[in-house]
Backbone bond lengths (Angstrom), bond angles and torsions (degrees), N, CA, C in turn:
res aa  C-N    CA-C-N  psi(-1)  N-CA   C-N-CA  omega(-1)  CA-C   N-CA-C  phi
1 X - - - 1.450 - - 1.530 109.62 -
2 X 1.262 106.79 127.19 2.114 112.50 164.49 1.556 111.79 -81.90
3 X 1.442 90.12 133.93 1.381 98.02 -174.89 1.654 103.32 -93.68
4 X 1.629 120.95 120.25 1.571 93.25 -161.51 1.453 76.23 -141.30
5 X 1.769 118.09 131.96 1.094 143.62 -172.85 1.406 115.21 -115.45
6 X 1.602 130.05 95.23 1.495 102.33 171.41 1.262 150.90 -85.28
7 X 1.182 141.40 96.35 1.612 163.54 -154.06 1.716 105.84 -70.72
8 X 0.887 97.16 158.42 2.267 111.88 160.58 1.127 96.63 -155.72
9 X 1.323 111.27 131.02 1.553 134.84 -177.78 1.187 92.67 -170.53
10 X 1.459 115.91 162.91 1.279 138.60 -170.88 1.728 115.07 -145.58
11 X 1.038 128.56 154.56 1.417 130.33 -173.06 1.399 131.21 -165.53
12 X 1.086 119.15 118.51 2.276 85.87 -175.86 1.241 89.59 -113.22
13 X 1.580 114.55 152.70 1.087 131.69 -131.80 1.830 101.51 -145.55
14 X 1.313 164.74 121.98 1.217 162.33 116.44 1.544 108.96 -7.08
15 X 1.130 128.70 120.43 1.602 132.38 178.47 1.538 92.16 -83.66
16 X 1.304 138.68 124.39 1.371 148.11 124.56 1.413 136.35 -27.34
17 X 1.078 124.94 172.97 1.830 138.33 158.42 1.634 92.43 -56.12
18 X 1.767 91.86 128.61 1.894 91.75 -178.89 0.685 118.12 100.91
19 X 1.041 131.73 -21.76 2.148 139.71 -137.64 1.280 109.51 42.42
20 X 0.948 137.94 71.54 1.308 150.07 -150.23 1.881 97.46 -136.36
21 X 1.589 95.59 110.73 1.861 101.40 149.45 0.972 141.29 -102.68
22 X 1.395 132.58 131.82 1.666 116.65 173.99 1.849 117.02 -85.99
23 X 1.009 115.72 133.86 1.337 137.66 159.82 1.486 108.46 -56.39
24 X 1.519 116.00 93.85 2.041 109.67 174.19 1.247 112.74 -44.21
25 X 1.439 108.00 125.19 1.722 109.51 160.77 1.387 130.45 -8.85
26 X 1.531 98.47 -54.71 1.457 113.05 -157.94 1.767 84.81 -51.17
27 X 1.223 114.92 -77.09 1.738 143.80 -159.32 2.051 93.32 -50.83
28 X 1.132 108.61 -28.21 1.918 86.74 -175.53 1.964 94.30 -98.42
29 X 1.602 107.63 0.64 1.531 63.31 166.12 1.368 105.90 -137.74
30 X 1.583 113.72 46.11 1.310 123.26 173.56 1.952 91.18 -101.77
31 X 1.032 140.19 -45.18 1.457 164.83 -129.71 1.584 97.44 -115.29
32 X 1.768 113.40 -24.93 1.388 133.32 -157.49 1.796 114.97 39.00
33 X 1.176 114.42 42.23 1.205 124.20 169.22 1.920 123.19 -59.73
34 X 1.526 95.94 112.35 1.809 93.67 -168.81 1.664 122.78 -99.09
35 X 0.755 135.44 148.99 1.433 131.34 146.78 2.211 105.85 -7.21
36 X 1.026 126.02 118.71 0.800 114.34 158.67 1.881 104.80 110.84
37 X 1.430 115.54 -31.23 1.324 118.80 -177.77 1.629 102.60 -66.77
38 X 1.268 88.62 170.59 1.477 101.30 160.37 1.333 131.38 -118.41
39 X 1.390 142.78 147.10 1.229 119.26 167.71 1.663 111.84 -152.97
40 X 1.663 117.47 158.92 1.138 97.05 -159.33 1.996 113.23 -118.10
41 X 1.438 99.40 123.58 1.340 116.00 -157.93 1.955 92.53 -85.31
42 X 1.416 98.17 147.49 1.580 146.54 152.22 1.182 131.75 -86.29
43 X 1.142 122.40 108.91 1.484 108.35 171.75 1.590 105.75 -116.02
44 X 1.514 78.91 124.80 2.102 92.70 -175.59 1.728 100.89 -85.28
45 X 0.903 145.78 -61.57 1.364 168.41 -169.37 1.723 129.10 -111.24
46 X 0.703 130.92 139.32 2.091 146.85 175.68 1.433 102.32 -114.37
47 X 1.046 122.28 117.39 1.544 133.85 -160.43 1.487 94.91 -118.05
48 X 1.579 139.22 76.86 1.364 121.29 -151.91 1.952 83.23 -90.71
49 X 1.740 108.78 160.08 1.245 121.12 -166.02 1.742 101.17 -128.62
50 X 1.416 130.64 124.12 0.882 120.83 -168.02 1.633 119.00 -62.94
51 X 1.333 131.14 148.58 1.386 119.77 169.41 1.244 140.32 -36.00
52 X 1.469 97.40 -34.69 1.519 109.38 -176.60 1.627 99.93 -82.24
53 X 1.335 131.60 -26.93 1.541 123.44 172.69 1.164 115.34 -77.76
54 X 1.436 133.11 -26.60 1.261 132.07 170.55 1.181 133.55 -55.23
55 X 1.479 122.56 116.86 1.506 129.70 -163.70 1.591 115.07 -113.74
């Protein structure tokens, strides 16, 4: 059986190597979100960041 819970939360997030996001601490272990779950992301907005700010 899937244990499937539905949540609303919101977050903005830095895209990574990969396109890769992280989920803040706070939010995977209020939600108890693990290594290994899945969950399914939205994107409301593209926040583009100029080159020269990008680190």
């Amino acid at each position: 059986m899937v244990d499937k819970r539905k949540v609303d939360f919101e977050f903005e997030a830095k895209v990574i190597g990969g396109g890769r996001i992280t989920i803040p601490q706070e939010f995977r272990e209020i939600y108890n979100i693990e290594v290994g779950d899945r969950v399914r992301v939205k994107i409301i907005e593209i926040i583009k960041v100029p080159k020269s700010r990008k680190r």
